[in-house]
C-alpha positions in Angstrom: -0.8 -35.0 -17.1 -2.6 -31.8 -19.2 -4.3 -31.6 -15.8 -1.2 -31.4 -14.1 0.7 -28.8 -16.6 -2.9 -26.5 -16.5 -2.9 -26.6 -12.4 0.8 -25.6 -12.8 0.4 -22.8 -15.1 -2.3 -21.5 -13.0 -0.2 -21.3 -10.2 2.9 -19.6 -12.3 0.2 -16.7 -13.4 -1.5 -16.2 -10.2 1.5 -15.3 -8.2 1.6 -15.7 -4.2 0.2 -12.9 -1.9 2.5 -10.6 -0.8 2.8 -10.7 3.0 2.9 -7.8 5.4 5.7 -5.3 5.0 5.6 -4.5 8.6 6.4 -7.9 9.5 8.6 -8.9 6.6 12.1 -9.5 7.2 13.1 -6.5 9.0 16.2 -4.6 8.1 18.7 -3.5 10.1 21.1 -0.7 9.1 24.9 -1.0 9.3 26.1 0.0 12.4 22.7 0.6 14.2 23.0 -1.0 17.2 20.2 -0.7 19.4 18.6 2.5 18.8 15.5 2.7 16.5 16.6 4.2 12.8 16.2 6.0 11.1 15.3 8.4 14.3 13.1 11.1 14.3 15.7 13.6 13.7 18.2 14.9 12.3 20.3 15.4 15.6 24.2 15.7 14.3 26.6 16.4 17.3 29.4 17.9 15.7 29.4 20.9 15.9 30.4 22.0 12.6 26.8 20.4 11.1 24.8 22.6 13.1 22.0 24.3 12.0 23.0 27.5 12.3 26.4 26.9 9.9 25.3 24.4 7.3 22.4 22.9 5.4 21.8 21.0 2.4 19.3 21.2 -0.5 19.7 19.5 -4.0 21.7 21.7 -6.5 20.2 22.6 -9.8 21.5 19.3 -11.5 20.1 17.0 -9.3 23.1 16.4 -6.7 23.5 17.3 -3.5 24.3 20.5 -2.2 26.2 21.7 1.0 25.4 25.3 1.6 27.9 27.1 4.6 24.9 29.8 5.8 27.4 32.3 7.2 29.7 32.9 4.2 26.7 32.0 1.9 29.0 29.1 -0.3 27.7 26.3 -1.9 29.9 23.0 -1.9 28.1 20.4 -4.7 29.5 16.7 -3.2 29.0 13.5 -3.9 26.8 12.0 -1.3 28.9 9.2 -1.3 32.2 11.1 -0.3 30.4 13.6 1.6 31.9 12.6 5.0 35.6 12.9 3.7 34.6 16.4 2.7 32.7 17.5 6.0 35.1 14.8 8.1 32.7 12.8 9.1 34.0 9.5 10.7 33.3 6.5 8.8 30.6 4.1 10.4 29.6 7.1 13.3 26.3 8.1 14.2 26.6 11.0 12.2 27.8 9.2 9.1 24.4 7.2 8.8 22.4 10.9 9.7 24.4 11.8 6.6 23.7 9.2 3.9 20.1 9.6 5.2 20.5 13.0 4.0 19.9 12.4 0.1 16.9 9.8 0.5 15.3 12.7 2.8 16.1 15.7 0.1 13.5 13.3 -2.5 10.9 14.9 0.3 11.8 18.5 1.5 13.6 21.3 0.2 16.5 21.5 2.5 18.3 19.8 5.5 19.4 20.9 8.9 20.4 19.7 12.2 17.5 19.5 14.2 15.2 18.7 11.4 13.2 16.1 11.5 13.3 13.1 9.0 10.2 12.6 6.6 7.8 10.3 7.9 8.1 8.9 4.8 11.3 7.4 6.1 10.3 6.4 9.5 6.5 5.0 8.8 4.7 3.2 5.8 2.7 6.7 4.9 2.8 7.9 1.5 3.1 11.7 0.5 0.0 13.6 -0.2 -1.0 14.7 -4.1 0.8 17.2 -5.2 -0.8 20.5 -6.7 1.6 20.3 -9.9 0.5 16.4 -10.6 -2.6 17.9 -10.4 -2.1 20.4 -13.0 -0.2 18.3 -15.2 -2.9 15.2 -15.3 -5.5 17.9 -15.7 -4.0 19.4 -18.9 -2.5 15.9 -20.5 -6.2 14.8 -19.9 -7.5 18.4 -22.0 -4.7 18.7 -24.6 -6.0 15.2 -25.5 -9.6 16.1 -25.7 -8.3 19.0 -27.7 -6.9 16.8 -30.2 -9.7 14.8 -31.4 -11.1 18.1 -33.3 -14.6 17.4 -32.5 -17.7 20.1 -31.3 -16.0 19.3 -27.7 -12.2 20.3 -29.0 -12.3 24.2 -28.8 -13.7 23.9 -25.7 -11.4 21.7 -24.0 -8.4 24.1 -25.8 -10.3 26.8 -24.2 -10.3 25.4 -20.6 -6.6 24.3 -21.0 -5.7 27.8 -22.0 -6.8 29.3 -18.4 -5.3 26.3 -16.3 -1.9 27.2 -18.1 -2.0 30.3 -16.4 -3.0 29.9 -13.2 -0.5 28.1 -10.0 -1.1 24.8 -9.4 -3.4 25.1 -6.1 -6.4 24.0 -4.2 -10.1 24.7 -6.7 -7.5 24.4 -10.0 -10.6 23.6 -12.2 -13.3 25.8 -10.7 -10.2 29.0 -11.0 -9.8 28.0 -14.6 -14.0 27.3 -15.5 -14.3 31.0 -13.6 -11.8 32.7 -15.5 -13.4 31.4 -18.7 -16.9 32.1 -18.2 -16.7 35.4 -17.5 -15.0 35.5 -21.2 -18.1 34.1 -22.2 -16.1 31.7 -24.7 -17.0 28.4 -22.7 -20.8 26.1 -23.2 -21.8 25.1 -20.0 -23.6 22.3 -20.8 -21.0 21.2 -23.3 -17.9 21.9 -21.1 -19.4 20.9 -17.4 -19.5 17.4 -17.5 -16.1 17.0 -19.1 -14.8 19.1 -16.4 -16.2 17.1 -13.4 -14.8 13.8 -15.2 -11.5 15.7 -16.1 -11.3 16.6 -12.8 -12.0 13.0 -11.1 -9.8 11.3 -13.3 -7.0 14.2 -12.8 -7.1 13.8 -9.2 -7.2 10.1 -8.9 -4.1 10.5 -11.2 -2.6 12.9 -8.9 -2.5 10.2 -6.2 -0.4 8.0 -8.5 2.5 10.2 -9.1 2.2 11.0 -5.5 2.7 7.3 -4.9 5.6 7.4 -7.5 7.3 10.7 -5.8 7.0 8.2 -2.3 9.7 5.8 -4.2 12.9 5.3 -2.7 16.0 6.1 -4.8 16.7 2.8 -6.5 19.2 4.1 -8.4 21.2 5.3 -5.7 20.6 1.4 -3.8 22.1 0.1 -7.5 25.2 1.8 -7.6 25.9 1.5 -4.0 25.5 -2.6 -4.2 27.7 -2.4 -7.4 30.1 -0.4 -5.7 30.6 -2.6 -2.9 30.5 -5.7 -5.1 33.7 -4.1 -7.0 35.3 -3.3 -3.6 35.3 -6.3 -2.0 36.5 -7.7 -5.5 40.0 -5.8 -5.1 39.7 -5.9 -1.6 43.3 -7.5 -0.7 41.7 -9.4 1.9 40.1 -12.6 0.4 37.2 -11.9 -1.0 33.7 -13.9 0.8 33.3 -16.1 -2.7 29.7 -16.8 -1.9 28.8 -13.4 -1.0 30.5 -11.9 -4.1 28.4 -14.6 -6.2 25.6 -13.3 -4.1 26.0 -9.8 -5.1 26.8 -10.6 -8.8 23.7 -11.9 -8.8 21.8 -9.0 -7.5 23.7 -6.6 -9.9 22.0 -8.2 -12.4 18.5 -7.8 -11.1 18.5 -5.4 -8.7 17.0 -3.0 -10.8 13.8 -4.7 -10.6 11.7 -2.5 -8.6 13.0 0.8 -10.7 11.7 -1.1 -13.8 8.2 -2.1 -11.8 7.6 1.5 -10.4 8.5 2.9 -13.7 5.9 0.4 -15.8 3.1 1.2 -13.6 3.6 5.0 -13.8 3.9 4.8 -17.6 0.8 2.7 -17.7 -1.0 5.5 -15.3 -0.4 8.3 -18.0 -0.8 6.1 -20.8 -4.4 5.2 -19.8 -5.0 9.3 -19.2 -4.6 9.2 -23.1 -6.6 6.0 -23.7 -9.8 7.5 -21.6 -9.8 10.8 -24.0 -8.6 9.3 -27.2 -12.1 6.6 -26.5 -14.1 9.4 -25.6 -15.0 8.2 -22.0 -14.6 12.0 -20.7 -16.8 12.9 -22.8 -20.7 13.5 -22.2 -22.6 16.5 -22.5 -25.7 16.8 -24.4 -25.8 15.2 -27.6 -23.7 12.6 -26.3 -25.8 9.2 -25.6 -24.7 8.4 -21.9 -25.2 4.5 -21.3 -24.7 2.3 -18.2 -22.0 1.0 -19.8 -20.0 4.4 -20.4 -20.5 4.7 -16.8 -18.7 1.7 -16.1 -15.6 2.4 -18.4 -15.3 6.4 -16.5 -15.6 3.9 -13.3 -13.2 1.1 -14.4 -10.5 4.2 -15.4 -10.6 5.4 -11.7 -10.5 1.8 -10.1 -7.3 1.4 -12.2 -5.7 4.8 -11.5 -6.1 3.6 -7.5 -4.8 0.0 -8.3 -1.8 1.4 -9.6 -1.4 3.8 -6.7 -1.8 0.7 -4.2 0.8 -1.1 -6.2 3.3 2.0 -6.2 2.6 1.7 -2.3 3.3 -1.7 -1.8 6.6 -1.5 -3.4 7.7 1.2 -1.8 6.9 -0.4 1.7 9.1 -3.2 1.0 11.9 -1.1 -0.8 11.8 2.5 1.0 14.4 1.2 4.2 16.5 -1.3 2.0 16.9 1.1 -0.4 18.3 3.8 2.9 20.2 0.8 4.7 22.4 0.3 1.7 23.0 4.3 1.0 24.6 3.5 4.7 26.9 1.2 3.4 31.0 2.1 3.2 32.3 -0.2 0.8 35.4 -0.3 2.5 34.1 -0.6 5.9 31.8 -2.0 6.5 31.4 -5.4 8.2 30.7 -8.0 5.6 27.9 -9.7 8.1 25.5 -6.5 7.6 26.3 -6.3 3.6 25.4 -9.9 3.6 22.3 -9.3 5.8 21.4 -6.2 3.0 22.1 -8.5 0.3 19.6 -11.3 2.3 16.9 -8.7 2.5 17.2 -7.7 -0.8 17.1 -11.0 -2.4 14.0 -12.1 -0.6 12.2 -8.8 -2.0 13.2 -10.0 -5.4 11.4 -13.4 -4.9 7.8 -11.4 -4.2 6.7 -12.0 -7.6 3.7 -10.4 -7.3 5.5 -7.3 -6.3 7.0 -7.0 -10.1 4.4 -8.5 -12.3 3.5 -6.0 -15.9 0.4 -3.4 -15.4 -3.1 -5.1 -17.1 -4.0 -3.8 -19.9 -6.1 -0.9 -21.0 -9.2 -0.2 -18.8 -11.4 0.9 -21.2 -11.5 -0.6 -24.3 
């Protein structure tokens, strides 16, 4: 029997392998019909979303912005009432290119007809680094070697000091070591070797928060399931009882993936801190370098990629549910494609693996 219950709780904290997002449980978006979606772009056909009249960008607060070129105005909608403002029809080719629209703003500046849609929508590809999560791992990673007030601390202040006032960009460090130098206020053989480790670490964090920027907008999925939950709850039709108990359920959980992506990103910038609190990005001369520092600098970048993959992987199985529900009407559309969205959704939540907590701290 104590057999039996230690085989079982092996198995609950080892959880199943995820399978193959291409594969799994493909999603259809409401209304699609036959064609492939999304498509490749962004090919409105009436006329008054043409290219040459309107775009859209995200305002300053974060919501979506439709800008009229020729008269140069700027209408802020609701991405969910956009079509009743631009009179869209409900459930029309061009009301799915619209509520694409927001989910494609999380990757360029601005919209147009005729664009094309990220790839990030179309393909399981993630965006490359970015030059400000560069910058911004880079300096969290100095400010905290700053802190510890050791020999090393002025020098790190020093280094930080010149990244601060140069863009984000391709050869940040080498721009920042350069600037210093000629100053003559840096150590070489003090200041190098933290800058090559600074700089591995940086960039391996880099790819993280590129991973997170690949994330779909979970919070715009949430409301949209909770919306149509409450619709088809007043709906004067009678209400589908066990899709209703379906999506009640979901309400409650359906957060899930926001909560995952945002644990492992914490646990990304919280181990930037942990590698220069323990002094692991430290070692210049007078520094004893052992095999086993070696391995803790190693073990920091093998998380900072583990992390990454993990971001990936839930944004594979997330990024086109997450864009099929933004499609949804609540009023409608047919209640066989929100129960096929709920379907999907549910069997995401039941990838364990998908959810479970980062490990702990890499270096100890």
């Amino acid at each position: 029997m104590a057999g039996d219950r230690s085989e079982a709780d092996g198995a609950a904290a080892s959880p199943a392998p995820l399978p193959d997002p291409r594969g799994f449980d493909p999603v259809r978006f409401p209304g699609q019909g036959r064609e492939a979606w999304p498509p490749r772009r962004f090919d409105f056909t009436l006329p008054w979303l043409g290219a040459h009249l309107l775009r859209f960008e995200r305002d300053a607060a974060g919501g979506i912005c439709a800008v009229r070129r020729c008269e140069h105005l700027r209408l802020v909608v609701d991405f969910e009432a956009a079509h009743l403002a631009l009179d869209v029809p409900v459930g029309s080719r061009d009301f799915r290119l619209l509520r694409l629209v927001p989910a494609a703003l999380r990757f360029t500046e601005t919209v147009a007809a005729g664009d094309p849609v990220p790839r990030v929508l179309t393909l399981d590809e993630s965006l490359p680094p970015n030059g400000r999560h560069l910058r911004d791992a880079t300096l969290l990673l100095l400010d905290a070697v700053a802190a510890l007030g050791d020999r090393m601390g002025p020098q790190a202040r020093a280094l930080g000091e010149a990244l601060r006032r140069l863009p984000p960009g391709a050869g940040l460090m080498e721009r920042a070591l350069a600037a210093r130098f000629m100053r003559g206020d840096l150590d070489i053989d003090l200041v190098g070797p933290l800058a090559r480790r600074v700089q591995r670490l940086a960039e391996a964090n880099a790819r993280v928060m590129a991973a997170v920027a690949t994330q779909p907008d979970y919070r715009a999925m949430e409301r949209m399931l909770v919306t149509t939950r409450d619709a088809m709850r007043d709906s004067r039709h009678r209400p589908d009882g066990l899709l209703l108990r379906a999506l009640d359920t979901l309400a409650g959980s359906i957060d899930r993936p926001r909560r995952a992506a945002e644990a492992l990103r914490q646990r990304a910038v919280t181990a930037l801190r942990e590698a220069a609190a323990g002094g692991a990005l430290q070692a210049g001369p007078g520094r004893h370098r052992s095999a086993g520092a070696d391995d803790d600098f190693g073990s920091l970048l093998a998380e900072q990629e583990t992390l990454r993959g993990r971001l990936l992987e839930l944004a594979s199985f997330w990024q086109r549910v997450a864009a099929a529900w933004l499609a949804v009407d609540p009023e409608t559309t047919e209640r066989r494609e929100v129960e096929a969205l709920a379907r999907n959704a549910i069997l995401r939540l039941q990838l364990h693996a998908l959810y479970r907590p980062p490990e702990g701290p890499a270096a100890g």
